[in-house]
C-alpha positions in Angstrom: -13.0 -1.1 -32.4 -9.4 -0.2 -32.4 -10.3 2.8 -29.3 -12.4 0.6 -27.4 -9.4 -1.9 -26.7 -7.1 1.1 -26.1 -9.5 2.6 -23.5 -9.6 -1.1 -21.8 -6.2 -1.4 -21.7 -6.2 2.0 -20.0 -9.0 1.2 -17.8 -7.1 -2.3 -16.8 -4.0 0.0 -15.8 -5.6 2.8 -13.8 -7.7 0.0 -11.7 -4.2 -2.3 -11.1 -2.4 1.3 -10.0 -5.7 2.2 -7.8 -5.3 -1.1 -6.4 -2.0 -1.0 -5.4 -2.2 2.1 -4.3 -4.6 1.4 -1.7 -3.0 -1.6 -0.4 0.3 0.6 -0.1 -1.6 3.6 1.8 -3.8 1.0 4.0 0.2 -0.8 4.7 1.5 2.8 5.7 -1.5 3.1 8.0 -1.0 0.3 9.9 -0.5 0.7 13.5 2.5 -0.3 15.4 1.6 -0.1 18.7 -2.2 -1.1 18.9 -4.2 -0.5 22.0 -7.8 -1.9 20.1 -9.2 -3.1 17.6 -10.2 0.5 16.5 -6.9 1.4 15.7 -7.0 -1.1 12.5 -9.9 0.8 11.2 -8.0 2.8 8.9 -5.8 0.1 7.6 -8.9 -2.3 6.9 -10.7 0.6 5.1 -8.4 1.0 2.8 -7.7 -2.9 2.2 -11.3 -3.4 2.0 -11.4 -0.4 -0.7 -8.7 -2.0 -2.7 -10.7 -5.4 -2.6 -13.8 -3.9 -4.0 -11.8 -1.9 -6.6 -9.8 -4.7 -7.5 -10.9 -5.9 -11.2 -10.6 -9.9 -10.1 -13.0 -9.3 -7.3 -16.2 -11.9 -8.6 -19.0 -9.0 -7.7 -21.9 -7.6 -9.8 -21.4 -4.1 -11.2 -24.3 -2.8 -8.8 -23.0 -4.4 -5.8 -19.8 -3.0 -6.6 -20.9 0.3 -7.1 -23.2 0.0 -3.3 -19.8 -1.2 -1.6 -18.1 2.2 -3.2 -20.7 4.2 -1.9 -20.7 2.7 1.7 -16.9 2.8 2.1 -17.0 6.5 0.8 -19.6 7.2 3.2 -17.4 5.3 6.0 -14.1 7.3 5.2 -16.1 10.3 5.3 -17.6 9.4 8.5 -14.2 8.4 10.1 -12.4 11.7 8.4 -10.1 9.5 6.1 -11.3 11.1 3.2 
């Protein structure tokens, strides 16, 4: 009982730093002199990955997972993996 609240605690901390992460990284990417709209592509990837990461985020577990696997297909796609 003990390790399962240790490995939550641990999960809880990984997902906040992930989270953060991402938001910092998709910040960094941000352009500063836009010409399009396609130039916010990498930015919003990585916000939108941080949103579906993000532990508060109200979606099933298997909708979660499908919106992992599309954005992973998407920054492969777009070479931001």
């Amino acid at each position: 009982m003990k390790m399962d609240k240790i490995l939550d605690w641990i999960e809880k901390i990984v997902v906040w730093a992930l989270t953060g992460l991402l938001i910092f990284v998709g910040l960094g990417r941000f352009p500063l002199s836009p010409t399009s709209l396609l130039d916010f592509a990498d930015s919003l990837y990585y916000f939108a990955v941080a949103i579906v990461v993000c532990p508060k985020t109200p979606i099933g577990f298997y909708k979660r997972l499908l919106l992992c696997f599309l954005s992973f297909l998407y920054g492969v796609w777009m070479k931001l993996i």
